[in-house]
PDB file of N, H, CA, C and O in Angstrom:
ATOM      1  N   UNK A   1     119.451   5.608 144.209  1.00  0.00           N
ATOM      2  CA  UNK A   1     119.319   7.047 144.061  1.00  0.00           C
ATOM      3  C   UNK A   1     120.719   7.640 143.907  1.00  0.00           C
ATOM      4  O   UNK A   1     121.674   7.171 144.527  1.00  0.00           O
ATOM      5  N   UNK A   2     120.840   8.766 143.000  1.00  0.00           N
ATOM      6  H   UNK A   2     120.064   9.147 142.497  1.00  0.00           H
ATOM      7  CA  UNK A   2     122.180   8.854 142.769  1.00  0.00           C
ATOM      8  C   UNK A   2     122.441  10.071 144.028  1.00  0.00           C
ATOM      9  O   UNK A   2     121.658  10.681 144.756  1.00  0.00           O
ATOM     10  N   UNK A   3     123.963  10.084 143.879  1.00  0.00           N
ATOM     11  H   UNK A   3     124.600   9.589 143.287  1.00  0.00           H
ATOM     12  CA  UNK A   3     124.311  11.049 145.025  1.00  0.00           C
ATOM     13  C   UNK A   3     123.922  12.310 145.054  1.00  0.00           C
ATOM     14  O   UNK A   3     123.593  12.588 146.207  1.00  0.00           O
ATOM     15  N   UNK A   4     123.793  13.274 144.281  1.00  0.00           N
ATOM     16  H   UNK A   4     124.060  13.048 143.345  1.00  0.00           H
ATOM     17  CA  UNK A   4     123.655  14.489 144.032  1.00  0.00           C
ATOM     18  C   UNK A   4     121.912  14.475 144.853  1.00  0.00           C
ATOM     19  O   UNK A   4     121.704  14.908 145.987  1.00  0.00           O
ATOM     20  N   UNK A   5     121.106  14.020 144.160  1.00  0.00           N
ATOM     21  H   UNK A   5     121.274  13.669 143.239  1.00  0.00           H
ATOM     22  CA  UNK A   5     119.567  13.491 144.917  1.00  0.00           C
ATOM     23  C   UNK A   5     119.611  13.198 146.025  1.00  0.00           C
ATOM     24  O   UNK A   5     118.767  13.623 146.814  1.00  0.00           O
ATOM     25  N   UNK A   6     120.629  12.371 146.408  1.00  0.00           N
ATOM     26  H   UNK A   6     121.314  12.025 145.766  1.00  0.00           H
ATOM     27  CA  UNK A   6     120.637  12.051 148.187  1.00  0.00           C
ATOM     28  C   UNK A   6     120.857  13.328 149.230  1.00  0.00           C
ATOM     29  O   UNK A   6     120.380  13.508 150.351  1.00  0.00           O
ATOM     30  N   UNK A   7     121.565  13.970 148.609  1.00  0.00           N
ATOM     31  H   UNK A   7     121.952  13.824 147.698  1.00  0.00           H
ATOM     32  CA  UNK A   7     122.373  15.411 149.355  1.00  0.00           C
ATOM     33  C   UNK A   7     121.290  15.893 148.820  1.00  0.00           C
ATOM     34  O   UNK A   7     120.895  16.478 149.829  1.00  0.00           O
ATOM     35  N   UNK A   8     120.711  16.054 148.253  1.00  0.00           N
ATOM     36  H   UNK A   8     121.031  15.578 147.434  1.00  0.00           H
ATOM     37  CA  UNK A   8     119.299  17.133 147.966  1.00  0.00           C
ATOM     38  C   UNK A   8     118.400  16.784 148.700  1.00  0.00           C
ATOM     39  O   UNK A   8     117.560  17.676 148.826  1.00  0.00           O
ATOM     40  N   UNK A   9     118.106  15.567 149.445  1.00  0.00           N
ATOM     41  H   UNK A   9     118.788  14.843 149.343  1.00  0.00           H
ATOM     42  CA  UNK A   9     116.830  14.973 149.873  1.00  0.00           C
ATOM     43  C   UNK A   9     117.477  15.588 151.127  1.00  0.00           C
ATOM     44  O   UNK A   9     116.900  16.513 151.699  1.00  0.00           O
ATOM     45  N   UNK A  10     118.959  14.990 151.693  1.00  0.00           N
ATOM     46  H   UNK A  10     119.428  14.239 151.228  1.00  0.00           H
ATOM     47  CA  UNK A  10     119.267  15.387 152.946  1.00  0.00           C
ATOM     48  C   UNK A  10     118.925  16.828 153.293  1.00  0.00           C
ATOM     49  O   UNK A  10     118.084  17.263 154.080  1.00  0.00           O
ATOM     50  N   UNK A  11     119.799  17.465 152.497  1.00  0.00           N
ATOM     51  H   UNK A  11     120.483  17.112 151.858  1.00  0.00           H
ATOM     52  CA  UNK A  11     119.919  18.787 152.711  1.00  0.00           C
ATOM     53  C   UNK A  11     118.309  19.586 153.171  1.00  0.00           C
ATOM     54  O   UNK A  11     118.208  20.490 154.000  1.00  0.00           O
ATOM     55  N   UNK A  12     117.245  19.011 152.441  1.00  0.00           N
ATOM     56  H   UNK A  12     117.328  18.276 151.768  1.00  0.00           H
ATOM     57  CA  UNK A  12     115.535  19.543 152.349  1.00  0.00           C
ATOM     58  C   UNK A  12     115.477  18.956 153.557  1.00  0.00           C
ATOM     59  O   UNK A  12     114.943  19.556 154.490  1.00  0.00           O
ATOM     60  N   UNK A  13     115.962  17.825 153.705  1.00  0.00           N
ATOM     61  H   UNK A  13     116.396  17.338 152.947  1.00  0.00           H
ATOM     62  CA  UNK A  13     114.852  17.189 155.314  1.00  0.00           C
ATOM     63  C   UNK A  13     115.665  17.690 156.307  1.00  0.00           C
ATOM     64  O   UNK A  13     115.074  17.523 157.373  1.00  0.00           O
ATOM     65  N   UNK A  14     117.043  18.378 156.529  1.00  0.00           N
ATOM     66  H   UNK A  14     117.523  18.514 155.663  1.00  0.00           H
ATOM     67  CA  UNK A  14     117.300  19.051 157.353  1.00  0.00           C
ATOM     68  C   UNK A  14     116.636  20.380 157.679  1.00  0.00           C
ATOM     69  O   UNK A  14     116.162  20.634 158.786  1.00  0.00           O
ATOM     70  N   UNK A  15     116.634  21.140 156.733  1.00  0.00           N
ATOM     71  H   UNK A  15     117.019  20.934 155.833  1.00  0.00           H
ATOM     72  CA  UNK A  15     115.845  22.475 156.839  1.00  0.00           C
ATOM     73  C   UNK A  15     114.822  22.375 157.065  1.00  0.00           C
ATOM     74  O   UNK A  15     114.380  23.265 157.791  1.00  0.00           O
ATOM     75  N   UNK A  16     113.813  21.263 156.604  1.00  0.00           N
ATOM     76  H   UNK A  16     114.172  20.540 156.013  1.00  0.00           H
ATOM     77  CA  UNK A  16     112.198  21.048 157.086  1.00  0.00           C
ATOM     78  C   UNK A  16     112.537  21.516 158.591  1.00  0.00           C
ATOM     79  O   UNK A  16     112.171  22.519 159.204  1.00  0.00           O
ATOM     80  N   UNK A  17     113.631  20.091 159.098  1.00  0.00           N
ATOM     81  H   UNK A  17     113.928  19.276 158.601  1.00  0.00           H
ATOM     82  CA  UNK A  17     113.647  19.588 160.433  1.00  0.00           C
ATOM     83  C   UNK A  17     113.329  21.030 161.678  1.00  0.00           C
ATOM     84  O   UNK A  17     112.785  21.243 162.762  1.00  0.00           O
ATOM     85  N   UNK A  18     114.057  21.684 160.662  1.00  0.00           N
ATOM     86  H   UNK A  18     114.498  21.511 159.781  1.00  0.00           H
ATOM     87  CA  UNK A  18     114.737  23.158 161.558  1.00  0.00           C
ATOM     88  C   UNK A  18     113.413  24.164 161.389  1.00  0.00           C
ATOM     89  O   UNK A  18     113.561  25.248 161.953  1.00  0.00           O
ATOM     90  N   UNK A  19     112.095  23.964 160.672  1.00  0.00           N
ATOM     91  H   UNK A  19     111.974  23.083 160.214  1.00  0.00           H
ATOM     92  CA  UNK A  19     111.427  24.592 161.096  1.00  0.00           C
ATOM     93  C   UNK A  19     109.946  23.804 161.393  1.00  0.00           C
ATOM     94  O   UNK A  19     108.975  23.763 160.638  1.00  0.00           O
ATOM     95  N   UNK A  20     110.073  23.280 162.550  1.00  0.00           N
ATOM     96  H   UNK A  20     110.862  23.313 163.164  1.00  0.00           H
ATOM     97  CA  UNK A  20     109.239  22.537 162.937  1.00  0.00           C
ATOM     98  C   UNK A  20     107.756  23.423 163.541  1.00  0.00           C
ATOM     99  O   UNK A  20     106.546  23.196 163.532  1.00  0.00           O
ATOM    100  N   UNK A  21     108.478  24.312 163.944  1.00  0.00           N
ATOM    101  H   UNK A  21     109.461  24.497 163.952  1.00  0.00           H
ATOM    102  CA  UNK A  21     106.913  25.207 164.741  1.00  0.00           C
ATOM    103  C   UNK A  21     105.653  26.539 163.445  1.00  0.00           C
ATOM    104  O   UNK A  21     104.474  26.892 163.430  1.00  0.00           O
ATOM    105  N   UNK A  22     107.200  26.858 162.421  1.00  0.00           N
ATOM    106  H   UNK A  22     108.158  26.571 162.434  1.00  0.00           H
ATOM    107  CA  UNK A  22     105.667  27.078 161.157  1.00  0.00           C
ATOM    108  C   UNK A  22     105.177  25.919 160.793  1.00  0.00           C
ATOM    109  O   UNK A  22     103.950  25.854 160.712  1.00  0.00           O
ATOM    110  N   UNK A  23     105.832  24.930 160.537  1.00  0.00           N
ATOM    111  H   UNK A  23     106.829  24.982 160.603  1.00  0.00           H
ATOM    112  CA  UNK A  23     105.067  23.413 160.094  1.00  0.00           C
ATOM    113  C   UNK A  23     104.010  23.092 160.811  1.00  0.00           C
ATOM    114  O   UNK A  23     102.911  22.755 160.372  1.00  0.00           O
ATOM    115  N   UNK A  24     104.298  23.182 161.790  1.00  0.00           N
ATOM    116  H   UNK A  24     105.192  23.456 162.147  1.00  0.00           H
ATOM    117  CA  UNK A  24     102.805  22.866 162.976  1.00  0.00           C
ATOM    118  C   UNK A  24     102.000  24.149 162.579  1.00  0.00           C
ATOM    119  O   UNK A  24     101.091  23.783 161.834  1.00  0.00           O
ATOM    120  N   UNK A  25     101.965  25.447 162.764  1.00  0.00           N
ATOM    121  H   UNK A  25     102.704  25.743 163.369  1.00  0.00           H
ATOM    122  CA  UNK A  25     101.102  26.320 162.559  1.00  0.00           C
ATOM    123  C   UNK A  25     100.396  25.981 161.400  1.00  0.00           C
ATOM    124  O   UNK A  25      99.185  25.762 161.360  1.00  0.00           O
ATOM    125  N   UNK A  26     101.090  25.944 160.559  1.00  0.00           N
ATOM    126  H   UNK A  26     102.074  26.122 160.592  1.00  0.00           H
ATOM    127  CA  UNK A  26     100.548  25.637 158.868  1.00  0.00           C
ATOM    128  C   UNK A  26      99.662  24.283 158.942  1.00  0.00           C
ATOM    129  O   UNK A  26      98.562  24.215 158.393  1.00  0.00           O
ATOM    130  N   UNK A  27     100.275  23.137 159.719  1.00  0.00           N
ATOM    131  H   UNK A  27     101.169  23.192 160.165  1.00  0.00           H
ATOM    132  CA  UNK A  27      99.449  22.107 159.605  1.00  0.00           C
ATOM    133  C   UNK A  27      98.242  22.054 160.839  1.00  0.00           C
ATOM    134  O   UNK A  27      97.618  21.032 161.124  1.00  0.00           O
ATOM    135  N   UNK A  28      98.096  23.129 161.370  1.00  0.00           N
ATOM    136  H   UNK A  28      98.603  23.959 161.138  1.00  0.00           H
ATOM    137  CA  UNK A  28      97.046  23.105 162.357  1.00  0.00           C
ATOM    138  C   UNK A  28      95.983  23.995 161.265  1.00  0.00           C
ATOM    139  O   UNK A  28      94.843  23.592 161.034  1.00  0.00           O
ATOM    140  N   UNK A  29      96.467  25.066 160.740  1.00  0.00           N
ATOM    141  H   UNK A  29      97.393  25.393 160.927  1.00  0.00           H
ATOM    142  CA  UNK A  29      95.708  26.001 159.987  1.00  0.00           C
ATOM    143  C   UNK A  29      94.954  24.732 158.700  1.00  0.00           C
ATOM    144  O   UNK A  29      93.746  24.870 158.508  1.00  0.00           O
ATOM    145  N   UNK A  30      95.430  23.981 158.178  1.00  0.00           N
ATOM    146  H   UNK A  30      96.411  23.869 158.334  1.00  0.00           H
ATOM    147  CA  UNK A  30      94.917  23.049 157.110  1.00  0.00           C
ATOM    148  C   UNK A  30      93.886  21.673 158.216  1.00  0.00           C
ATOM    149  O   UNK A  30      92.800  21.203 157.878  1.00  0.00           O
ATOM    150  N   UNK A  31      94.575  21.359 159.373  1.00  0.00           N
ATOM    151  H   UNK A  31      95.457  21.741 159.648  1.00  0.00           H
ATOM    152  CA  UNK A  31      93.370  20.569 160.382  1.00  0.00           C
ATOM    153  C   UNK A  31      92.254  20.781 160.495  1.00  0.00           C
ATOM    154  O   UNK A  31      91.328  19.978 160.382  1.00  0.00           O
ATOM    155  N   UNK A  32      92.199  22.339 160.828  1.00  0.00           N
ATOM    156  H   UNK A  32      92.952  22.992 160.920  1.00  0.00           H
ATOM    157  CA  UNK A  32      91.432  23.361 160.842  1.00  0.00           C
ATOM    158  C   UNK A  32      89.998  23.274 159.935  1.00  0.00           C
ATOM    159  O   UNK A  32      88.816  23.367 160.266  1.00  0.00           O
ATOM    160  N   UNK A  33      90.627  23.066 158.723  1.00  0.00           N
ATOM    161  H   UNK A  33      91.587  22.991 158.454  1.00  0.00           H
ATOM    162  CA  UNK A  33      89.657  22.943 157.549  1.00  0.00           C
ATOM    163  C   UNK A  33      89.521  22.389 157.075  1.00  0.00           C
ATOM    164  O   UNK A  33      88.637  22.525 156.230  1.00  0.00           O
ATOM    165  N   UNK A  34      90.165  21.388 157.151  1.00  0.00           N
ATOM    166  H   UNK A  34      90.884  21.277 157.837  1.00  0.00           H
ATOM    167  CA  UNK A  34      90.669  19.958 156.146  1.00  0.00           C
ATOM    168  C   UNK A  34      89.414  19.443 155.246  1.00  0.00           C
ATOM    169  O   UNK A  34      89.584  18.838 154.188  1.00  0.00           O
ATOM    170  N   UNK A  35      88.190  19.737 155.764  1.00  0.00           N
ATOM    171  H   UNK A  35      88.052  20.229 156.624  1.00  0.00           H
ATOM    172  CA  UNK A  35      87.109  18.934 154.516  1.00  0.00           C
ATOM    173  C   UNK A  35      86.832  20.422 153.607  1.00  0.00           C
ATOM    174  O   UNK A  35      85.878  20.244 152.849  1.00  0.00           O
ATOM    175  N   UNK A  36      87.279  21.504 153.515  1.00  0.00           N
ATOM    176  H   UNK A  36      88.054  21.649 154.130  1.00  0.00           H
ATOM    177  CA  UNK A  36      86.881  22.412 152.961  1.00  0.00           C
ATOM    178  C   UNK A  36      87.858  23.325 152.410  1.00  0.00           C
ATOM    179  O   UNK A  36      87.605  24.522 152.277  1.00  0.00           O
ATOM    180  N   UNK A  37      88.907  22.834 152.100  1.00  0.00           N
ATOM    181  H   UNK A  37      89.112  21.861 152.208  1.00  0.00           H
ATOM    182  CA  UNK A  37      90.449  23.282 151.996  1.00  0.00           C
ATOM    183  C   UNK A  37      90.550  23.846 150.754  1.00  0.00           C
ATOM    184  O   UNK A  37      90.670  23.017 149.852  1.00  0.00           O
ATOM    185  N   UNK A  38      90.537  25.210 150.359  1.00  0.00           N
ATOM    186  H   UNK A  38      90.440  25.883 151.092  1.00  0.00           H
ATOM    187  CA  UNK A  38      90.548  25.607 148.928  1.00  0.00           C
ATOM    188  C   UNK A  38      91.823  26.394 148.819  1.00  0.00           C
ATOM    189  O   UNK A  38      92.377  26.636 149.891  1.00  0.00           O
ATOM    190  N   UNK A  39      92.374  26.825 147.751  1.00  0.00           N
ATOM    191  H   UNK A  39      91.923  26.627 146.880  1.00  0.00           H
ATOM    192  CA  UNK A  39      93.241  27.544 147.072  1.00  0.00           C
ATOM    193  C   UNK A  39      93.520  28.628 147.969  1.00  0.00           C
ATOM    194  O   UNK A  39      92.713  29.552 148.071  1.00  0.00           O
ATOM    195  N   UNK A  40      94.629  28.602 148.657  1.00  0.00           N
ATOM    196  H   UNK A  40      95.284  27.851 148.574  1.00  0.00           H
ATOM    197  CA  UNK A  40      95.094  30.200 149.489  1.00  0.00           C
ATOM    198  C   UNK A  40      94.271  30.133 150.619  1.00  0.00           C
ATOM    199  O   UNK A  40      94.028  31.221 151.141  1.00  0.00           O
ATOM    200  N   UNK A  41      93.648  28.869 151.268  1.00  0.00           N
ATOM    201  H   UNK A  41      93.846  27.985 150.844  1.00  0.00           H
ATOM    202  CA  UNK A  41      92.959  29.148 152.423  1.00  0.00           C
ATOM    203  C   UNK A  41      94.203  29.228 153.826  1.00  0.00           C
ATOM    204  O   UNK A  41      93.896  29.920 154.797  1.00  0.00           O
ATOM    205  N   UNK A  42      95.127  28.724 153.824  1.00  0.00           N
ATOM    206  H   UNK A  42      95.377  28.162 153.035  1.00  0.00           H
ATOM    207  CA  UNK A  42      96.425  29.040 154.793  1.00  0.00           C
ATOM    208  C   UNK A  42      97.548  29.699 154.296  1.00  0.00           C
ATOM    209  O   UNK A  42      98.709  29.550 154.678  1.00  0.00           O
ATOM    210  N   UNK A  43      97.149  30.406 153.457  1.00  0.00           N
ATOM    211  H   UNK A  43      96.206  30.527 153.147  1.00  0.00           H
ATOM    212  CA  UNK A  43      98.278  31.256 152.655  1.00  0.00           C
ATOM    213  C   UNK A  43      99.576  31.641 153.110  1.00  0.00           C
ATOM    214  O   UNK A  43     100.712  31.193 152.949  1.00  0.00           O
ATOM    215  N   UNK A  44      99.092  32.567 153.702  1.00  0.00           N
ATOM    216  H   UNK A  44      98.170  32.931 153.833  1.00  0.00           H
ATOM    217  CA  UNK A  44      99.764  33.062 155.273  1.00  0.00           C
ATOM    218  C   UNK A  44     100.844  32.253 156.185  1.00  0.00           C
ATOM    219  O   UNK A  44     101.968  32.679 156.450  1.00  0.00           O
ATOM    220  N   UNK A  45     100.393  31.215 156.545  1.00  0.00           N
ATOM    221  H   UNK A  45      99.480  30.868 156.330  1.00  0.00           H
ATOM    222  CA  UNK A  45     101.020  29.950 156.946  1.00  0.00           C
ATOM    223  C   UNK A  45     101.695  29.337 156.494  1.00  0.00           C
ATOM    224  O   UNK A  45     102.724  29.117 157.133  1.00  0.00           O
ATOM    225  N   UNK A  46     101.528  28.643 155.034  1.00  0.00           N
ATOM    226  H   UNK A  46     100.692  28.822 154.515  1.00  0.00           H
ATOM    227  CA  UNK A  46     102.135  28.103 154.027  1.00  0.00           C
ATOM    228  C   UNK A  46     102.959  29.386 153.958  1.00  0.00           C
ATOM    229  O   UNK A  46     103.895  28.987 154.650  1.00  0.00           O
ATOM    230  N   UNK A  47     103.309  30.674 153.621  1.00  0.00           N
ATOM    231  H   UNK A  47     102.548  30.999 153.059  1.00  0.00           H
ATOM    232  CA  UNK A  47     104.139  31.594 152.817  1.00  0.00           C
ATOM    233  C   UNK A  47     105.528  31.446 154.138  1.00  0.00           C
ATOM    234  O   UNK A  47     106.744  31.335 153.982  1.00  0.00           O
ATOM    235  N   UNK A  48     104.814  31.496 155.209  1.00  0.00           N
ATOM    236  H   UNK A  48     103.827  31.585 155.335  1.00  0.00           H
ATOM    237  CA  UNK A  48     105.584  31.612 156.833  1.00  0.00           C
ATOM    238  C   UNK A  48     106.978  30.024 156.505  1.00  0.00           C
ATOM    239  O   UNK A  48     108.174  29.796 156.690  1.00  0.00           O
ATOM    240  N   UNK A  49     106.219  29.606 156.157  1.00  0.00           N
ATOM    241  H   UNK A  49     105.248  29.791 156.008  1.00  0.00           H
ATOM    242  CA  UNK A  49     106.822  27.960 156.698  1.00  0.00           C
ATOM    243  C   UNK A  49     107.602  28.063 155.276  1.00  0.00           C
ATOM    244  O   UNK A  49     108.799  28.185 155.539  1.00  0.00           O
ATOM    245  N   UNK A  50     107.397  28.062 153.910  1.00  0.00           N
ATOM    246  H   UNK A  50     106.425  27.963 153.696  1.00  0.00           H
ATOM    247  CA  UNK A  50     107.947  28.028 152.890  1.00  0.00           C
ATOM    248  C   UNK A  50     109.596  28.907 153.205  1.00  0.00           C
ATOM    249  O   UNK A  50     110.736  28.535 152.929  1.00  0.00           O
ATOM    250  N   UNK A  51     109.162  30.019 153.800  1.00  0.00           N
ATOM    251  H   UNK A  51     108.236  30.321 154.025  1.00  0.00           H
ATOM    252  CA  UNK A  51     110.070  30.997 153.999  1.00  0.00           C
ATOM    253  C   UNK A  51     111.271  30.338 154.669  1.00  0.00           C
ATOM    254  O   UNK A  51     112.376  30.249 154.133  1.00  0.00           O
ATOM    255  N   UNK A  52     110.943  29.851 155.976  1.00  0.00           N
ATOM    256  H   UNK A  52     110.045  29.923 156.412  1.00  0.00           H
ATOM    257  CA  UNK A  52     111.582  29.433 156.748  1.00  0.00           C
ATOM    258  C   UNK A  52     112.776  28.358 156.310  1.00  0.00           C
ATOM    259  O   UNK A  52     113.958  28.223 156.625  1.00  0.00           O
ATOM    260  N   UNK A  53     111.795  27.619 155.362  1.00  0.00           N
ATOM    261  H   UNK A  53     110.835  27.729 155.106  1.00  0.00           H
ATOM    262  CA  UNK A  53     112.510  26.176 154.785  1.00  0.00           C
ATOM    263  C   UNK A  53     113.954  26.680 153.349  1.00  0.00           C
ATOM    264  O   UNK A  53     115.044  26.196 153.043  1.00  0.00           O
ATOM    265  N   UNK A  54     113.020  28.012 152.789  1.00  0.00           N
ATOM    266  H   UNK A  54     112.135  28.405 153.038  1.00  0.00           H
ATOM    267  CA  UNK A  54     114.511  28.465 151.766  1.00  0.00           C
ATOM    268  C   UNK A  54     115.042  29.334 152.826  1.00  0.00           C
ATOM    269  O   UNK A  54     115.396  30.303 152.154  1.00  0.00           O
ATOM    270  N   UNK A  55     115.290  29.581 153.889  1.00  0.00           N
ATOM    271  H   UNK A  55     115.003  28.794 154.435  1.00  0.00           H
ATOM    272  CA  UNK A  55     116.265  30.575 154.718  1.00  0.00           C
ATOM    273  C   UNK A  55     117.323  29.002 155.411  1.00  0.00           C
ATOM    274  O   UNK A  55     118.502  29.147 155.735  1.00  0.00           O
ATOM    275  N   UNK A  56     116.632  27.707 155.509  1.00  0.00           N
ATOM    276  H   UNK A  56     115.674  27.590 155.246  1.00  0.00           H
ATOM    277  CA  UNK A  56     117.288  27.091 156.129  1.00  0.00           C
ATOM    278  C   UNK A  56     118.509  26.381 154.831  1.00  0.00           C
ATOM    279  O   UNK A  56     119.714  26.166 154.959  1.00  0.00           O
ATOM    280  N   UNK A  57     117.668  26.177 153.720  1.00  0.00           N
ATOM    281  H   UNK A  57     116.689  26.351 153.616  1.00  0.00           H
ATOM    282  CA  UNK A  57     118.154  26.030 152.521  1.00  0.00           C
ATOM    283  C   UNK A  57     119.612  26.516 151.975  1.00  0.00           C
ATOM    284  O   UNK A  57     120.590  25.954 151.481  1.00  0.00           O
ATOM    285  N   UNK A  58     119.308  27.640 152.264  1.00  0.00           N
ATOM    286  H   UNK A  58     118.514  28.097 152.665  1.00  0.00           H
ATOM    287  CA  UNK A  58     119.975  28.756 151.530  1.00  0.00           C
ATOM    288  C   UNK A  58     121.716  28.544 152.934  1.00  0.00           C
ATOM    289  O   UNK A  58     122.934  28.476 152.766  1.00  0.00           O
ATOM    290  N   UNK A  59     121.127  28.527 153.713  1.00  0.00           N
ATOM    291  H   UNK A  59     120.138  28.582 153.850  1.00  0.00           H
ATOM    292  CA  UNK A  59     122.087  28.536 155.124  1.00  0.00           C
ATOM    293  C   UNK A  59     123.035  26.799 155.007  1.00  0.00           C
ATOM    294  O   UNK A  59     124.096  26.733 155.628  1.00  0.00           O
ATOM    295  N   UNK A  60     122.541  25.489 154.181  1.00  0.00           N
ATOM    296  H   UNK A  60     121.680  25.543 153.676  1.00  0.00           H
ATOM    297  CA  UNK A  60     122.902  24.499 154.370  1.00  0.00           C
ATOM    298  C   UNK A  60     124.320  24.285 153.188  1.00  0.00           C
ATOM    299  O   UNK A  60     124.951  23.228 153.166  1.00  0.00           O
TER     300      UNK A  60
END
């Protein structure tokens, strides 16, 4: 993998790392429903956690 990709992978799995508690919300909200999971059913959740991950992004 070339370097530029490695520092991109790093850089994403740090910021995931750093928002671990929308990740859980979001992945409890999809548990939740998991055999019936349609388009925008954790919207909300997903938008929360997405957020979190370009604020950690943006900060790395």
């Amino acid at each position: 993998m070339p370097a530029p990709v490695r520092r991109t992978v790093k850089t994403l799995a740090a910021a995931v790392s750093t928002c671990s508690a929308p990740a859980a919300v979001y992945g409890q909200c999809i548990n939740k429903i998991f055999g019936d999971v349609q388009k925008d059913s954790c919207r909300a959740e997903f938008v929360a956690f997405k957020e979190c991950v370009t604020k950690a992004m943006k900060r790395a």
